[in-house]
Residue, then its C-alpha position, 0 to 999 in steps of 0.5 A: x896622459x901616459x901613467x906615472x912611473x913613480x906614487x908619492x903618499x902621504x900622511x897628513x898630521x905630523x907630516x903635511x901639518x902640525x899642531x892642527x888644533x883641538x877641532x878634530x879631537x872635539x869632532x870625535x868627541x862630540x860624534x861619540x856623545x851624539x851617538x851614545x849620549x854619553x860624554x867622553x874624553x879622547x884623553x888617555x887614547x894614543x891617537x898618534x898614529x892611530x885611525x880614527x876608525x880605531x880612535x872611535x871604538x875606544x872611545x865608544x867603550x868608555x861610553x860604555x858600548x862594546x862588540x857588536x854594538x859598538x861596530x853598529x854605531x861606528x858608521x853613525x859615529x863616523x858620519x856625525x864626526x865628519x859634519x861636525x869637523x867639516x863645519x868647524x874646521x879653522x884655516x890651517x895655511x899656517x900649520x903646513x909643515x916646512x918643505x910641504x909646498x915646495x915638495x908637492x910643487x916639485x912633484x907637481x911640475x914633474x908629473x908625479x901623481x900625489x895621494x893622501x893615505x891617513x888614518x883620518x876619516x875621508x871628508x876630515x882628510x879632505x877638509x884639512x887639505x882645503x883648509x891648508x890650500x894643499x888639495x890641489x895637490x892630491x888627486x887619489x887617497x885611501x883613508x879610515x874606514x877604507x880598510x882595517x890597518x894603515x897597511x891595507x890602506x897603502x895597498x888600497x891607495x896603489x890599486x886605486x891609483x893604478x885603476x884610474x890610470x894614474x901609474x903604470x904597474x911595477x911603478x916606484x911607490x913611496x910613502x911620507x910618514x912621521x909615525x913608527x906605525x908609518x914605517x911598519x905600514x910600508x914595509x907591509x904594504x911592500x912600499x919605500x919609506x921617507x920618515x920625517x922628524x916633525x910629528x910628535x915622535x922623537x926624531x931619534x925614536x923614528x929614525x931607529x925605525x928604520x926607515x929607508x930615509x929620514x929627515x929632519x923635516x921636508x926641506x932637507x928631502x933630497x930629490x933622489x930620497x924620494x923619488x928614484 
C-alpha cells in the first residue's frame, strides 16, 4: 500500500468518549495506594487535559513522596494503574461521542491512516477503545509516558507513523482535540487543529482558542475541515 497523504490523531476522553466512568480515576488511585501504601484522593487535580503520567506525580505528593523518589515509583505506579484499569474496565459502546464512528468509517474507507495520541497510559488507551468497539480504527499512537508534553507526543506519533510507512513525508496532519491544552499541543507540535465542543471545556472558552476548526460535535465536521 502506497503511504497516506494525509494523518488523523486523535484524543480519547472528551473527544472519542464522554462520561467514561470512575474505572480510570479509581485505577490511579488504587495504583498510587499500592505503591506508597497511602490512600489518595484525585479529587482537587485538574485532570482534564492532563497526562496521567502528570496526573501521578500529583497524587504521589499528596501521599507524601516527592522528587527523585517520586520518579522512581512512577513506573511501578503506571503499571499497577494499567492492570488494575484493564481488569475493570466496563463496556463503553454507549459512551462514543456522536459523529465518532461515522468519521473513523469515512476516514477508513478512504485510506487515511488514524492514531491515538492521548494523555493516557498505553494499554488504558487501548483498553477503552476495545471497550468502545473503536481499536479497529487505529493503527499507531503516542501516549503518557511516551514523552513528557502532549506536544511531544503529536510529534512522537508522526514519526511513528511515517516510520511504519503508513504517510509520506510532507503528508497533511490533524489532530482532533476538546481541551485548550489540545490546541496549544498542535500548534506546538506544527499540526492543524479541528476542536470539538463535547469534552467538559465550554464550547465557547474552545473556540476562543483558536483552533483552526471547531465544531460542536463530530457530526457537524465537514470533509474538507479535517482533511484537506
Amino acid at each position: 500500500m502506497e503511504p497516506a497523504g494525509a494523518l488523523a490523531l486523535f484524543d480519547i476522553d472528551g473527544t472519542l468518549l464522554r462520561r467514561s466512568g470512575p474505572a480510570h480515576r479509581r485505577a490511579l488511585e488504587r495504583a498510587v495506594e499500592r505503591v506508597t501504601g497511602t490512600a489518595v484522593s484525585i479529587d482537587g487535580i485538574p485532570v482534564a487535559g492532563m497526562l496521567d503520567r502528570d496526573i501521578l506525580l500529583e497524587m504521589l505528593a499528596r501521599a507524601g513522596t516527592h522528587g527523585r523518589a517520586a520518579l522512581r515509583l512512577l513506573g511501578e505506579a503506571g503499571r499497577a494503574a494499567q492492570n488494575i484499569y484493564a481488569r475493570n474496565c466496563p463496556d463503553l459502546s454507549r459512551k462514543v461521542c456522536p459523529g465518532v464512528r461515522g468519521l473513523l468509517r469515512a476516514l477508513q474507507r478512504r485510506g487515511i491512516p488514524c492514531g491515538l495520541v492521548t494523555g493516557n497510559l498505553e494499554r488504558i488507551a487501548w483498553t477503552k477503545m476495545r471497550r468502545a468497539g473503536l481499536e479497529e480504527f487505529f493503527i499507531v499512537g503516542a501516549f503518557s509516558g511516551d514523552a513528557p508534553t502532549r506536544g511531544a507526543l503529536i510529534r512522537l506519533a508522526v514519526s511513528r507513523a511515517r516510520r511504519a510507512g503508513l504517510i509520506r513525508r510532507g503528508a497533511d496532519v490533524v489532530y482532533v482535540g476538546d481541551h485548550p491544552n489540545d490546541v496549544k499541543a498542535a500548534r506546538e507540535a506544527g499540526v492543524r487543529i479541528v476542536a470539538v465542543g463535547t469534552g467538559v471545556v465550554s464550547r465557547e472558552e474552545l473556540a476562543a482558542c483558536g483552533p483552526d476548526h471547531f465544531v460542536a460535535d463530530l457530526r457537524a465536521l465537514r470533509r474538507g475541515d479535517l482533511i484537506r
